[in-house]
N, C-alpha and C positions, 0 to 999 in steps of 0.2 A: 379445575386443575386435574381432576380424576381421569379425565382424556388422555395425558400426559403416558399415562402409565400405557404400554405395550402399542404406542401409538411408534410404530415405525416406518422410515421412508424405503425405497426399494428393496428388495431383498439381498444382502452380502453377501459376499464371499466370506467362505469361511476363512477367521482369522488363525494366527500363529497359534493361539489358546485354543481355541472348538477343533484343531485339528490335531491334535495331540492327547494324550492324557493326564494332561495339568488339570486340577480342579475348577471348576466353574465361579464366575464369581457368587456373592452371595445376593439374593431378592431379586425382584424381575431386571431386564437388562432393557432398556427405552430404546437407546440407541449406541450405535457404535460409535459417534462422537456428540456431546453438547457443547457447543456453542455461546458463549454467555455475552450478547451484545450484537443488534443487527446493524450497525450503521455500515459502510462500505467495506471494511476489511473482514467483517462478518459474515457478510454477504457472499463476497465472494469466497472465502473458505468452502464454505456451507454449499454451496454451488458444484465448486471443483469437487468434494468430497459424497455430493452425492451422483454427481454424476462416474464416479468411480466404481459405481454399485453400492456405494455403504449407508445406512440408514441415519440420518443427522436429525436433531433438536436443536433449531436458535430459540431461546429468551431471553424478551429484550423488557425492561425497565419501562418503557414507555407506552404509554394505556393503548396509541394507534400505531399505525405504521411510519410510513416516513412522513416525514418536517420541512418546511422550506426554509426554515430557519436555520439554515447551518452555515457555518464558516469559508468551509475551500471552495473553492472557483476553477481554480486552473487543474486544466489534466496534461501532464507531462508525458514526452513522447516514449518512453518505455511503460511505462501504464497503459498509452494506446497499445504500444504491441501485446500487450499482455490481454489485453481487453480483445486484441486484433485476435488471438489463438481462442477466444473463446466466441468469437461470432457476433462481437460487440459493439467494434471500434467505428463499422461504418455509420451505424446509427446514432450514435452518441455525437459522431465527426457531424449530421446535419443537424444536430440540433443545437451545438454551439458555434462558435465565433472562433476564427482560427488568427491566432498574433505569430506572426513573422520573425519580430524583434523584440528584444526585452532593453529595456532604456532602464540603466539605472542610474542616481547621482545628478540626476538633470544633464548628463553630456555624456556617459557611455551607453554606446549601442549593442548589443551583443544579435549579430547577425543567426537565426536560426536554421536558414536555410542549409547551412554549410552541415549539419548532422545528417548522418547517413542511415537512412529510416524510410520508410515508406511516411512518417508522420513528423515533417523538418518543421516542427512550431510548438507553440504551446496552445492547448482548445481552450478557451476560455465557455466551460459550463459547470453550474452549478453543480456542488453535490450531492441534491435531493437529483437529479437526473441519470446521473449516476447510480445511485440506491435504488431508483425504477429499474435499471435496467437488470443491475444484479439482483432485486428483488425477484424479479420476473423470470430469470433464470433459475436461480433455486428451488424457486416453487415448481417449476415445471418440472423439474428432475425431480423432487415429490420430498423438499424437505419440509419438514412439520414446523409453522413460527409459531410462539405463544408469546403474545405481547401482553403487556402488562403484568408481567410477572419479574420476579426480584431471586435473585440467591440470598439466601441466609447464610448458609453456612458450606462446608464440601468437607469432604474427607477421599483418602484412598487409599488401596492396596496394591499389590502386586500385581493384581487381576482387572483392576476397574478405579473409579470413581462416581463416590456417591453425593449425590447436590441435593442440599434443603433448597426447594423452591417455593415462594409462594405468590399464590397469584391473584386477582379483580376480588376472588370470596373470601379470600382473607385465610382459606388453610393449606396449611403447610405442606409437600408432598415430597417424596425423596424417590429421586430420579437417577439412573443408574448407566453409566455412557465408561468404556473403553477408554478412551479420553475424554478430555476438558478442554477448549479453548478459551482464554480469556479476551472479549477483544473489546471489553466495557469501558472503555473511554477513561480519561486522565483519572478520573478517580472510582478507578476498579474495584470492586466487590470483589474479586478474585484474584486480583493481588493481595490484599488485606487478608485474604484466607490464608494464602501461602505465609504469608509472614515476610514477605521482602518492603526492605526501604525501597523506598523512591526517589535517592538524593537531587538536589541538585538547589536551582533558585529562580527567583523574579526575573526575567530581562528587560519585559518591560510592564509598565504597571500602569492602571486608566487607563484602556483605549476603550475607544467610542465607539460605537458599531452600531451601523443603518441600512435598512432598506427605506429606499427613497424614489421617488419620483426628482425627475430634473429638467427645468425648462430651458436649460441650454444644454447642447450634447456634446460630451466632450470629443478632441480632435481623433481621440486613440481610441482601439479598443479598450484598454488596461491602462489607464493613467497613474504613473505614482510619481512625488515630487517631495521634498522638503526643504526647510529652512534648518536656520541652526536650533529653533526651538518648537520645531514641531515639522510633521510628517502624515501626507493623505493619499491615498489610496479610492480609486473610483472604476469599477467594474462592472458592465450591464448581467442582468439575468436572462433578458431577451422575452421578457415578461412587458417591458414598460418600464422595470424598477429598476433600480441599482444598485450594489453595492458599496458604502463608502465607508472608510475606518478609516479615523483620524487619531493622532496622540499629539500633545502638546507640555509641554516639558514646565509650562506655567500652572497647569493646572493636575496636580498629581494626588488622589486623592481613592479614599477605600472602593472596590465596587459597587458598594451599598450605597453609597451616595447619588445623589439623585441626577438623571442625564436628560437633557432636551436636545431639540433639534437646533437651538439656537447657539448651544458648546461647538456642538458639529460644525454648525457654519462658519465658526469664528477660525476654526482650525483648519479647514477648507482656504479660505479666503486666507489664513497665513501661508500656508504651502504652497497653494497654485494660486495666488492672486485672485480669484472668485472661488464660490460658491458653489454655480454651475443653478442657481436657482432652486434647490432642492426644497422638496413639500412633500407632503402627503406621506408623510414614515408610516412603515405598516408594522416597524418594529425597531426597535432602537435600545441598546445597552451598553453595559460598560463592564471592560475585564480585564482580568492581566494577563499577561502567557509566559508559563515557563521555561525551564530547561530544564529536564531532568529524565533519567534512563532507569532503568529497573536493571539490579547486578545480574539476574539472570532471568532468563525468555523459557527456560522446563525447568518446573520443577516434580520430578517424574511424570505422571502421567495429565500434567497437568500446563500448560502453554501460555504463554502471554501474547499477541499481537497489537499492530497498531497501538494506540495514545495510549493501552494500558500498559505498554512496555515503552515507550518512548515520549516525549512532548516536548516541543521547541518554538522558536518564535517562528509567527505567519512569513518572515521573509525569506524570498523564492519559492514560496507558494509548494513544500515539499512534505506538509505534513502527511494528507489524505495519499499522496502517493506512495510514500514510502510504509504505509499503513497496507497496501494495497497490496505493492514488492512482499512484505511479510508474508501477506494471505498464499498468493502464488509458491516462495519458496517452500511453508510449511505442508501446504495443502496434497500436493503430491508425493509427499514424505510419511505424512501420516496415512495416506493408501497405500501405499506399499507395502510400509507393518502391517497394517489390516489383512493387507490381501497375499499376504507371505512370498513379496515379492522384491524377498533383498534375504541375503545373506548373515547381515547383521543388523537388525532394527534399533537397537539401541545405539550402533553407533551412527547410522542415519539420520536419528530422530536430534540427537546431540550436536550434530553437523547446522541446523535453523539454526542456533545461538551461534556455533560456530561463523556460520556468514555472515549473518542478520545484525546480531549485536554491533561489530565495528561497522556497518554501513549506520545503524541507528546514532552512533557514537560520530562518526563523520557527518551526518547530517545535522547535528548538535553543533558542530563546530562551525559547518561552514555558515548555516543559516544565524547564529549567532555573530558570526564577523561580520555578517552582512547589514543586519539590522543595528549593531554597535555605529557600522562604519555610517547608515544612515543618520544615526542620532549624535552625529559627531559634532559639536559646538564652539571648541575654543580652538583656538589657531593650530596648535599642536596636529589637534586631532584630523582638522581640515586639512593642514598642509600634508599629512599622511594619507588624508581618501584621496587628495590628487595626485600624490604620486602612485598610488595603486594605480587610480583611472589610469591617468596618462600610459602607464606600465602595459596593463591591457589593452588599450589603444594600439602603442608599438608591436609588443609582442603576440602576433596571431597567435601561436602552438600552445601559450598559458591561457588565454582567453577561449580557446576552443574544447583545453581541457576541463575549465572554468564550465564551460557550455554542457559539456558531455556528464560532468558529475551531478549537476542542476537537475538535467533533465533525463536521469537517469541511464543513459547509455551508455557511461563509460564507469558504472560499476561494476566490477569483475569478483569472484572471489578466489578464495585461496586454492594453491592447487599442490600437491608433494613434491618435494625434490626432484628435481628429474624428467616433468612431467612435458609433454608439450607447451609449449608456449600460449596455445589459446586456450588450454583447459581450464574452467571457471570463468570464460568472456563469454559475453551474453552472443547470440547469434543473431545476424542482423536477417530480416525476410527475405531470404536463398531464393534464387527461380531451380527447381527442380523439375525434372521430369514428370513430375507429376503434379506438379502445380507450387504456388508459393509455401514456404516452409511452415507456415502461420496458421496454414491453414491445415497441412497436414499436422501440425501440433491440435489442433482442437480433437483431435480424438484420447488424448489425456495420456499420452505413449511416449517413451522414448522412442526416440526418430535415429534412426541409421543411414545417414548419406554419404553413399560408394560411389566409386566410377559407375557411366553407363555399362562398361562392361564388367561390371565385379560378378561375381558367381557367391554372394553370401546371402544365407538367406535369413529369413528376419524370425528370432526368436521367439518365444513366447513373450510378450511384454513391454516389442518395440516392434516399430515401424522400420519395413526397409525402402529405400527411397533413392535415386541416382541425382546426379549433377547435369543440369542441362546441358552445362556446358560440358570440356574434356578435362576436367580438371581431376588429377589423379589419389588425391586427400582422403583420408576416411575420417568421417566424424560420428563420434556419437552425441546426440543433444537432449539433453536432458529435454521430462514435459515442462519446464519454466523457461523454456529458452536459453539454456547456459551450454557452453560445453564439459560433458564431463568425459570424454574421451577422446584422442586427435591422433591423427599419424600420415606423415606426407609419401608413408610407400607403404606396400604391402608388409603386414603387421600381424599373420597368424594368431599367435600366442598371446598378444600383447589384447588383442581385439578378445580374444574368449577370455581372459583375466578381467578384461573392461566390462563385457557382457554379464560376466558371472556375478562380479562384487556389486553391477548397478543391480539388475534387474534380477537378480537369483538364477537368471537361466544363462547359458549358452549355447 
């Protein structure tokens, strides 16, 4: 663990602190941000943040690196774009399975094609495939991992944060980061520090969870079905194995209790009428899944992402993404304070909860109406998921909004009174004169797209860029893909006010 200590990744920019005459903080300084938990929202943080120039430390709990045992599957089509701006999304697209349709309820279809994306599906791949690839990202841009190591304890001041860690030898080391991110999983080590509840409850309780072999294949990529007393799920890894999680409303019991392959199958064969022949489990349990939100995502210099600020039930497959969306919104935010390139960092840094929190809070809601309305059993409840279905059926414009919330493209966030009307909507892959928007987003820049003929030139801290086509608009887009400035005519004033509050320059 003595490694730890002045082990740092690229060299920074000096921050808002080391360029002033504010005092230093106190005992060596590791890194400019630690990291506490590498699973996919860690990952990429840790990525984005060192590719900005700043020196990052992940420690992760777990004695190796990534797992095949893990839960998410599905990658949603604003996750690929996000993965698309960082040089990701093509490689990840051939190594999984791309679904068209999502069939819920055994009779609605929800068409994917109709999303306006370079990525109209959902990719059905694992999420240890995913952690490869953010893994292999991060380390190249030269962040330091220490795995098998734990936080004990954190503290902080006005200058920093200090973290007890300890690691494989058993002693204790106090590791010293600018900030803290928390992104250790449902039951955080660094929320518990900070002192925040976790409220919320059970939604559902015993499910069964497999990796399996199957001698019959099923018709779908992604099959899920249920009865009125149970509910299965069957998704390949592209390994040979598959994924299968079953709940059954008869059999409701602690997760300690003991699971075979033969519970599995019994809940299989209630849901979809067979089994599908499964054998050869390479791993098999039983667990509940929550709901519940953490009141706040900073508490000063100190962050929550992913499952340790949120957790909700597997239905629409939106946890690992929306763990993801966190990484992306904060990661560029927290470079900016770093790198004194904002006007006001604290109220920057306060703006992540600001978004984050009510999309964390909507995904609670919607992912839980979904999974209620699955587990719906007495006529009441039935006669209710039919008139939903049937409702989406008729009504394309709810069902495509339905589409776009799911699958992350039609979250938008808040924007001031007054403002343009796209400000805070994600931007869809522009053709630019200079190539698609996506791609000039992977240089970690606010992006400036003017007419061909504009005469503005690109600040310290953004990208200037034209519209292939004649389109007269000026946007500024945030590095997360959002907009945070619009104007459909020429906009002097309005553009050097937008320039100065995002990016400190004009």
């Amino acid at each position: 663990m003595n490694d730890i200590i002045g082990s740092s990744g690229s060299t920074s920019s000096p921050t808002p602190e080391s360029s002033t005459n504010a005092p230093r903080p106190e005992g060596p300084l590791t890194s400019d941000v630690l990291v506490v938990g590498a699973g996919p929202t860690g990952l990429l943080l840790a990525g984005d943040l060192a590719a900005a120039g700043l020196s990052v430390t992940v420690a992760e709990r777990r004695p190796h690196g990534i797992s095949n045992m893990t839960r998410a599957f599905g990658v949603h089509a604003r996750t690929l774009e996000m993965l698309d701006a960082r040089g990701l999304a093509d490689e990840l697209v051939k190594r999984g399975r791309v679904m068209e349709q999502m069939n819920m309820f055994g009779r609605l279809t929800l068409d994917l094609t109709r999303l306006r994306t370079r990525f109209p599906y959902v990719l059905i791949a694992p999420q240890y495939e995913v952690e490869q690839l953010l893994e292999r990202r991060a380390r190249s841009e030269g962040v330091h991992f220490h795995y098998g190591t734990e936080l004990l304890n954190l503290r902080q001041d006005g200058q920093g944060v200090t973290a007890e860690l300890r690691g494989g030898d058993g002693e204790p080391v106090s590791v010293r980061a600018r900030y803290l991110v928390g992104t250790d999983g449902v039951r955080s080590r660094v929320r518990e520090e900070l002192g925040l509840p976790f409220p919320g409850v059970a939604v559902i309780r015993s499910m069964v969870l497999a990796d399996v072999r199957l001698t019959e294949e099923p018709e779908d990529i992604l099959t899920v079905n249920g009865s009125g007393d149970s509910f299965a799920l069957v998704a390949p890894f592209g390994d040979g194995y598959y994924r299968v999680m079953g709940w059954s409303r008869k059999r409701q019991v602690p997760d300690t209790a003991p699971v075979d392959l033969d519970e599995l199958r019994t809940i299989a064969r209630e849901a979809f009428g067979t089994d599908y022949g499964m054998h050869d489990a390479r791993w098999i349990s039983r667990f509940h899944s929550d709901e519940r939100q953490a009141p706040a995502y900073r508490v000063g210099r100190v962050f929550l992402a992913g499952d340790a600020a949120h957790v909700h039930s597997p239905a629409g497959g939106q946890g690992m993404n929306t763990g993801l969306q966190d990484a992306a919104n904060l990661s560029w935010k927290l470079a900016a304070a770093l790198r004194g390139r904002t006007t006001d960092a604290e109220a920057l840094l306060d703006s992540y909860q600001a978004e984050r929190h009510p999309v964390g809070a909507m995904v609670l809601r919607s992912s839980g109406a979904l999974v209620r309305l699955a587990m719906a059993h007495n006529p009441l409840q039935r006669a209710a998921r039919s008139a939903i279905t049937r409702f989406l059926e008729v009504v394309r414009p709810v069902a495509d909004k339905a589409i776009g919330m799911i699958s992350g493209l039609g979250i938008a966030y808040g924007a001031e009174r007054g403002s343009h009307p796209l400000t805070g909507r994600r931007v869809p892959d522009l053709e630019l004169a200079e190539g698609r928007l996506y791609e000039v987003l992977r240089r970690g820049e606010f992006v400036l797209v003017t007419p061909r003929d504009g005469r503005v030139a690109a600040p310290e801290g953004a990208i200037c860029a034209h519209w292939k086509s004649e389109r007269g608009s000026t946007l500024l887009v945030r590095p997360d893909g959002y907009v945070a400035w619009a104007s459909d005519r020429p906009d002097a004033p309005g553009l050097h006010a937008a320039l100065t509050g995002w990016t400190g320059r004009a």
